[in-house]
Backbone bond lengths (Angstrom), bond angles and torsions (degrees), N, CA, C in turn:
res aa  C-N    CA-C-N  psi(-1)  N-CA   C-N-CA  omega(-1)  CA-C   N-CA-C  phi
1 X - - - 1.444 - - 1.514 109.86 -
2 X 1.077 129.64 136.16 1.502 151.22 142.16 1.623 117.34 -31.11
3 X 1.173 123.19 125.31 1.289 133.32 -156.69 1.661 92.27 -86.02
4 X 1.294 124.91 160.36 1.413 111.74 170.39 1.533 106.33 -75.49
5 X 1.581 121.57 174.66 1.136 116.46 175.38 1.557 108.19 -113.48
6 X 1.279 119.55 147.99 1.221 112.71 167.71 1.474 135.01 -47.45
7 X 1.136 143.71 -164.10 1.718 140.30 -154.26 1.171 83.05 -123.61
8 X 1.437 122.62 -43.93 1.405 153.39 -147.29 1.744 119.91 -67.66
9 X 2.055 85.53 -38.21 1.778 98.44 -174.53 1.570 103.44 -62.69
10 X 1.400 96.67 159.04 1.508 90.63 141.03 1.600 92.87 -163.77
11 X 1.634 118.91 -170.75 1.330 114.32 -136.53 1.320 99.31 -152.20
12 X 1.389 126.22 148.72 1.547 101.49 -172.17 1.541 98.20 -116.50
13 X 1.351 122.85 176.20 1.662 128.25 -160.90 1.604 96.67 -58.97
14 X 1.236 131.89 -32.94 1.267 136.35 177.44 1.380 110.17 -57.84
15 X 1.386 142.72 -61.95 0.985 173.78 -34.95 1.923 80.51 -176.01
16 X 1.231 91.34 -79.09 1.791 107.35 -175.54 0.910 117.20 -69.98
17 X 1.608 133.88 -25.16 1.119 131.30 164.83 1.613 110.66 -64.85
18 X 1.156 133.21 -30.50 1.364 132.82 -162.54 1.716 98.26 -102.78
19 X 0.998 123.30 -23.97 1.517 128.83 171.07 1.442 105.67 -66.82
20 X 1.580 125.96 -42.74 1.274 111.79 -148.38 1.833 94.76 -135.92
21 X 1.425 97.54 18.45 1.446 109.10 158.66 1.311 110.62 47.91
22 X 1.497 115.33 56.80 1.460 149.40 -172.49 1.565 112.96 -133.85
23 X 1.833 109.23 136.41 1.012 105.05 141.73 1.248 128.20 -69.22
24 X 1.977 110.56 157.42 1.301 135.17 -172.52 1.592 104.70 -64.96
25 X 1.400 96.81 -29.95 1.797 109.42 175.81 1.989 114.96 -66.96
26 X 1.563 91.26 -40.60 1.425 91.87 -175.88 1.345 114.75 -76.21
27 X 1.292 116.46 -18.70 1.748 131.01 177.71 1.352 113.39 -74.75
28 X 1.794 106.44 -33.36 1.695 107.30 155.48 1.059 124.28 -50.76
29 X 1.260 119.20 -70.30 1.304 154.66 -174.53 1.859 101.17 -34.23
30 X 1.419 111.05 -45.97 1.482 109.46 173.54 0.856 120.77 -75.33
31 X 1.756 115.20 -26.30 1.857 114.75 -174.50 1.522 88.76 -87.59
32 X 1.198 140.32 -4.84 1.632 137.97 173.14 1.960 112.86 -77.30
33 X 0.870 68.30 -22.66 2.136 89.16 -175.40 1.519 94.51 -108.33
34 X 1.193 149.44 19.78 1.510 162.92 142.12 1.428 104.70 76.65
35 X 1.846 120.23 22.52 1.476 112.47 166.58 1.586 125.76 -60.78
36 X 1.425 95.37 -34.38 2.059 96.33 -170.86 1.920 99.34 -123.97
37 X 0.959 91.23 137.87 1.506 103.11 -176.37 1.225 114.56 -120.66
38 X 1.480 122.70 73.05 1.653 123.07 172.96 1.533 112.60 -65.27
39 X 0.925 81.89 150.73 1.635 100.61 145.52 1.331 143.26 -74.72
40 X 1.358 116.90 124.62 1.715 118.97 -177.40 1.493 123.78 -85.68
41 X 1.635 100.67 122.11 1.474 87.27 177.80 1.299 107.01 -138.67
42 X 1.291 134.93 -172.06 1.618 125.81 179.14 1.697 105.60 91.64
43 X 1.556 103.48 -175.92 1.456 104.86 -165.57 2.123 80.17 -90.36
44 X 1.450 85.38 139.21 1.704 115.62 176.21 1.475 108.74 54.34
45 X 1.523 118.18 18.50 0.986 130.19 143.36 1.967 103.90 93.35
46 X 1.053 102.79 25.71 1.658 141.46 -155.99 2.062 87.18 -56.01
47 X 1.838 95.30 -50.79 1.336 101.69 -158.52 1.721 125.31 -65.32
48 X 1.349 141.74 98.46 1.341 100.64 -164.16 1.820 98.36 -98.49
49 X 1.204 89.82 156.39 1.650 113.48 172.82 1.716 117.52 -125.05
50 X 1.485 99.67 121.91 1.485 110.40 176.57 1.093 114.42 -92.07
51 X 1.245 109.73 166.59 1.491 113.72 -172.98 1.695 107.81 -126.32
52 X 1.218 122.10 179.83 1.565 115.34 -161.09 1.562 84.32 -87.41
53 X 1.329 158.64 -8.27 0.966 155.17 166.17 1.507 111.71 -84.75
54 X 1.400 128.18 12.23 1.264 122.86 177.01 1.232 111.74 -108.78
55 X 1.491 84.33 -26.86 2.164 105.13 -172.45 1.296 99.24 -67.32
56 X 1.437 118.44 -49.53 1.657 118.31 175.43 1.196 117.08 -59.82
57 X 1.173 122.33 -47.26 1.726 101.48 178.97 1.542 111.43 -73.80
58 X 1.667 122.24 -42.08 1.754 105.47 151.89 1.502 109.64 -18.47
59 X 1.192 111.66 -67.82 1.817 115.39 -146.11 2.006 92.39 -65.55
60 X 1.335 108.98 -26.90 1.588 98.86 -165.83 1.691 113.53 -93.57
61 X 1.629 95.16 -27.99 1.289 98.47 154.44 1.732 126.78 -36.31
62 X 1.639 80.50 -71.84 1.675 84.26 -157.08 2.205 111.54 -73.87
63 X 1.473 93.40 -0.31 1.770 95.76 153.61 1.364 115.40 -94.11
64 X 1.380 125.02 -22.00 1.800 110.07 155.00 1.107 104.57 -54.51
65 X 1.224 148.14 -64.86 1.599 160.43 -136.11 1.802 90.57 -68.54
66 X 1.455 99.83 -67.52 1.888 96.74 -168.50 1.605 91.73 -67.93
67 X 1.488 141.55 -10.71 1.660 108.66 169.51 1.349 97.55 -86.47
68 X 1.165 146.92 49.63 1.393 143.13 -171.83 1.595 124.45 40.06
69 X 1.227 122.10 35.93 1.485 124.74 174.57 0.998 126.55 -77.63
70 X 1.340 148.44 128.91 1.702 148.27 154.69 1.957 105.63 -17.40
71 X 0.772 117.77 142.16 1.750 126.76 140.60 1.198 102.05 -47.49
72 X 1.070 132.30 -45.50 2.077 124.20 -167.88 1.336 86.62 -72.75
73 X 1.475 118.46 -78.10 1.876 114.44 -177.57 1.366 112.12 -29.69
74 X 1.489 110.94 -70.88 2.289 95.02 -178.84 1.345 102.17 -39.12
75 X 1.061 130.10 -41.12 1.436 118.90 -129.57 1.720 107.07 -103.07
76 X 1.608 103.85 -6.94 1.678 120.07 152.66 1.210 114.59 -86.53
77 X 1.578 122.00 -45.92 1.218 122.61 -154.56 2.064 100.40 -78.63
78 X 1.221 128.05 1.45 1.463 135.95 -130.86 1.995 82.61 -145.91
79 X 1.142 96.48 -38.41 1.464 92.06 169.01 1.792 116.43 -93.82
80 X 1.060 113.92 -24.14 1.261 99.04 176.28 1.494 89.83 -76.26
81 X 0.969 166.51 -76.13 1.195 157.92 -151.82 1.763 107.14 -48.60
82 X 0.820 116.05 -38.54 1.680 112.02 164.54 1.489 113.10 -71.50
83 X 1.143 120.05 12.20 1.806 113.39 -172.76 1.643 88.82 -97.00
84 X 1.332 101.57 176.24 1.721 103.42 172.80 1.994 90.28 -113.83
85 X 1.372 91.10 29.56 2.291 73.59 -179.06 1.288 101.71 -99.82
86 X 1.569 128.04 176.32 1.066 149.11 -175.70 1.788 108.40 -26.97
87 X 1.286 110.79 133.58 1.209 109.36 -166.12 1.890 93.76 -92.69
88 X 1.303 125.07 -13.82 1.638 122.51 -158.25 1.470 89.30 -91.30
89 X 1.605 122.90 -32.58 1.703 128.25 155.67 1.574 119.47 -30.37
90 X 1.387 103.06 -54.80 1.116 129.63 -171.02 1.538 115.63 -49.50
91 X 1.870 87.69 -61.24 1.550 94.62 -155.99 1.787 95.85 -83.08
92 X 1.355 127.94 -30.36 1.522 137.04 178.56 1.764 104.29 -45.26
93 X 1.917 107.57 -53.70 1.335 103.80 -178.96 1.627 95.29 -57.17
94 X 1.451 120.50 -61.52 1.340 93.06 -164.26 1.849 140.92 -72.63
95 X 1.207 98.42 19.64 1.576 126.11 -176.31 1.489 95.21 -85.82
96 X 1.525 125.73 -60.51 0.922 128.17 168.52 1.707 135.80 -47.67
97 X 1.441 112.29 -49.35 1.353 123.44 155.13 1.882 114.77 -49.52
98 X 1.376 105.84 -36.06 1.407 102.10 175.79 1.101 116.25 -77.20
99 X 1.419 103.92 -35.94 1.689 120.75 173.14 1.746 125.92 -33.44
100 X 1.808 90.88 -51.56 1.231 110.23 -164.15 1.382 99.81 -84.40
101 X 1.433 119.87 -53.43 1.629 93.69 -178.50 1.797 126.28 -78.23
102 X 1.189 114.79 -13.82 1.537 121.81 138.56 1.337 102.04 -14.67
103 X 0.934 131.95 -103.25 1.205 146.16 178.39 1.617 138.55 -36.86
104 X 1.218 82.95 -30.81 1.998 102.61 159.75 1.590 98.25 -84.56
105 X 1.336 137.87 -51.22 1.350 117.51 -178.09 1.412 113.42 -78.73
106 X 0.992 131.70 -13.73 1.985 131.96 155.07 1.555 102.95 -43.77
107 X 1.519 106.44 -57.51 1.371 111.73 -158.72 1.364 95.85 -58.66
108 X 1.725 118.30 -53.73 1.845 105.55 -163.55 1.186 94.55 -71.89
109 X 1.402 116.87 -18.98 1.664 83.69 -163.39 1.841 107.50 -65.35
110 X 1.493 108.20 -52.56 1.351 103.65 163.17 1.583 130.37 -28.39
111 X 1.362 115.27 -50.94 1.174 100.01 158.23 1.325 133.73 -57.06
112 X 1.016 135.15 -32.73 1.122 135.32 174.58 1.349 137.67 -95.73
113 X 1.727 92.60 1.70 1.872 94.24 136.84 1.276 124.27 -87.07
114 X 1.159 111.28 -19.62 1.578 110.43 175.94 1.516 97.74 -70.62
115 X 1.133 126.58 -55.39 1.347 115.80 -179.05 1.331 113.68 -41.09
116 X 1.748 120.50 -67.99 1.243 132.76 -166.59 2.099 100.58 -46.58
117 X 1.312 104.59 -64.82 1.363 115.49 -164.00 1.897 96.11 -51.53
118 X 1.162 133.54 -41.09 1.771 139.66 163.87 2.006 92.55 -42.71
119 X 1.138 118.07 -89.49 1.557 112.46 165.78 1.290 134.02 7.35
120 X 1.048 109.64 -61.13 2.233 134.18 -158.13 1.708 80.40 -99.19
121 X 1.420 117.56 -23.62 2.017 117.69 -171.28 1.695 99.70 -54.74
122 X 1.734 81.70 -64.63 1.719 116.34 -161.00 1.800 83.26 -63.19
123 X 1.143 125.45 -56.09 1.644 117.06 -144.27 1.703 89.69 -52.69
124 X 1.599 98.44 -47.11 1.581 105.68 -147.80 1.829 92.76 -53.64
125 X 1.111 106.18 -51.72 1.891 102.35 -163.09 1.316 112.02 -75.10
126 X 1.397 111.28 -16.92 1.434 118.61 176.43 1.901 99.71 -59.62
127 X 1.226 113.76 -38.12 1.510 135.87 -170.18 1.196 97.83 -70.37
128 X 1.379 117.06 -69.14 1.660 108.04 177.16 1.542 128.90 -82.25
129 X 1.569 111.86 41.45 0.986 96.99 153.93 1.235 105.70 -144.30
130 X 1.283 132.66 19.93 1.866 158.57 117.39 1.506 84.77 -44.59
131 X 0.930 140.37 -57.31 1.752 116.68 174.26 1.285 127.06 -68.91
132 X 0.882 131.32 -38.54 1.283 125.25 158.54 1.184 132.74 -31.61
133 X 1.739 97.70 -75.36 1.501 121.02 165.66 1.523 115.12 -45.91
134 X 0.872 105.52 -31.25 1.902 109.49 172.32 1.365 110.01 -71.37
135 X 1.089 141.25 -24.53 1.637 161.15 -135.71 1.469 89.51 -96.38
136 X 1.480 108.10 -60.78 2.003 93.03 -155.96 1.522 96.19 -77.39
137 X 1.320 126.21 -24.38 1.651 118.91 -163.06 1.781 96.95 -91.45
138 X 0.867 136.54 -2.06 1.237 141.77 139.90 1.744 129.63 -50.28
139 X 1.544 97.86 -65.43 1.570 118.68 146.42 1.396 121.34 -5.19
């Protein structure tokens, strides 16, 4: 197990990028889409600094992302969890968000047995008629 971390840490874009096996660009790219909200420090404020609350929504982000979610979806479902309102709100919106792409990956997947099963169609006759053609030069 993982020790807790202090309130105290915080981490710099380097830091998280190499933890969570990210570009420094893609770690922009989320605080650009308003998931992580550092802090500026340094001359013109150049430096950013995360906080142990940035790393977590990184970390929850990028497990929406591998269940196939939008950036807009983490980035509701990750904020209602930062609200102090009803947590049964919370978890219903996110039943629904799961709901919905549930259901978008049913759909491809269906498609893409129909596709696949068209495939094994073509392979199979493609096969028997490489037999055929094999037949008279055999002969």
């Amino acid at each position: 197990m993982s020790k807790p971390i202090p309130a105290s840490t915080t981490y710099s874009i380097s830091d998280l990028a190499q933890e969570f096996d990210l570009t420094t660009r893609a770690i922009r790219f989320y605080e650009d889409m308003g998931l992580l909200q550092p802090e500026r420090q340094g001359a013109g404020g150049r430096t950013r600094v995360y906080s142990p609350r940035d790393r977590t929504r990184l970390r929850l982000t990028l497990r929406a992302k591998r269940l196939g979610l939008s950036l807009v979806e983490a980035k509701e479902i990750i904020e209602l969890y930062d609200s102090p309102r009803d947590t049964g709100v919370q978890l219903e919106r996110f039943l629904q968000v799961l709901g919905h792409h549930r259901q978008q990956l049913e759909e491809r997947m269906e498609d893409l047995q129909v596709t696949l099963d068209e495939v094994r169609a073509h392979e199979k006759e493609a096969k028997s008629l490489l037999r055929k053609l094999a037949k008279p030069k055999a002969a």
